[in-house]
RODO-2510 file (C-alpha; in nm, 4 decimals, decimal comma):
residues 65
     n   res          X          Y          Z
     1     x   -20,6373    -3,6924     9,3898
     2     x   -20,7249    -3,9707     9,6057
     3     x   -20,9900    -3,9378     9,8930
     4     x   -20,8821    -4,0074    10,2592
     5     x   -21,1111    -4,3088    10,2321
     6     x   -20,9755    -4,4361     9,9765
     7     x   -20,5973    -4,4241    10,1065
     8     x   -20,7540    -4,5929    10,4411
     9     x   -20,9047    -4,8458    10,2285
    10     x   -20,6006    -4,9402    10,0259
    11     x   -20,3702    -4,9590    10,3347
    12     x   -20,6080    -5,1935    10,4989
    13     x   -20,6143    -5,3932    10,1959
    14     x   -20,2643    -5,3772    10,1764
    15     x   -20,2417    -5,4667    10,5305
    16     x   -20,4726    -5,7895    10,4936
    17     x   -20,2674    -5,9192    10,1653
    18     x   -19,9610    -5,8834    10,3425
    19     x   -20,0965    -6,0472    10,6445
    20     x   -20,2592    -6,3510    10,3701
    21     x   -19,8971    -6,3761    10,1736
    22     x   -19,7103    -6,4194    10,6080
    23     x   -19,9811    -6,6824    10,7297
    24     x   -19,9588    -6,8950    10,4016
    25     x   -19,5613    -6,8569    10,4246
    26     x   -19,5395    -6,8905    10,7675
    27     x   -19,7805    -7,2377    10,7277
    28     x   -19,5811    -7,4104    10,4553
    29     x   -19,2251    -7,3610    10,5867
    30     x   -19,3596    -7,4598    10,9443
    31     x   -19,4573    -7,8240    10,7722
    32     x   -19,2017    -7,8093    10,5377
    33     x   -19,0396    -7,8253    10,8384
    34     x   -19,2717    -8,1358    11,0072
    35     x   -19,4691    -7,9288    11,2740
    36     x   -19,7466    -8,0847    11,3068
    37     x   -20,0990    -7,8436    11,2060
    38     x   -20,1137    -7,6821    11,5166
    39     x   -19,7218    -7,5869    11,5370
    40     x   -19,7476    -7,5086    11,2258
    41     x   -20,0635    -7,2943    11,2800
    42     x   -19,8736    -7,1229    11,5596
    43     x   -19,5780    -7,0751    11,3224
    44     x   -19,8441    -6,8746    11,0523
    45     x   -20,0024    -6,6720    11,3364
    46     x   -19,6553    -6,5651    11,4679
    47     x   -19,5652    -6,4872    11,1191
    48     x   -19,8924    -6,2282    11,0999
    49     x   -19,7301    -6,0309    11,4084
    50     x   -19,4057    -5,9816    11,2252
    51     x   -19,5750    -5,8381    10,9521
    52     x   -19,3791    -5,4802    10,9136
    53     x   -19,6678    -5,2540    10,9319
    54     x   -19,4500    -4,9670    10,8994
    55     x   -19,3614    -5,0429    10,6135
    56     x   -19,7266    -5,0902    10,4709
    57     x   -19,7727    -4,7600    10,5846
    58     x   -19,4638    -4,5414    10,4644
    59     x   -19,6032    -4,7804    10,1135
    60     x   -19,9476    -4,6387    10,1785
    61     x   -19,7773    -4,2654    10,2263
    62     x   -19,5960    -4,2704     9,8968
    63     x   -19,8991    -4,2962     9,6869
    64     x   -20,0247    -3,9899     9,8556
    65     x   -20,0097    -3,6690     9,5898
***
């Protein structure tokens, strides 16, 4: 059985990878695309607010026993 800590710490880890993975996606494709480092900057950052953190959390949920 898995401690309320514990499922708070592995939905904020879950919530920082996914956050990681949409910045460093959001980066390359933005100068793939030839914005220069602060459009493409912009582009990562926007990409971190359209992280689906409801998802991460119904995720988070379904490990719960």
């Amino acid at each position: 059985m898995e401690s309320t800590g514990d499922a708070r710490l592995e939905l904020a880890r879950a919530v920082r990878d996914a956050c990681i993975r949409a910045a460093k996606e959001g980066y390359e494709n933005a100068a793939i695309s030839g914005l220069c480092e602060d459009g493409a900057l912009e582009a990562a950052l926007s990409a971190i607010h359209m992280v689906d953190l409801e998802a991460l959390v119904r995720g988070a949920g379904e490990h719960d026993d």
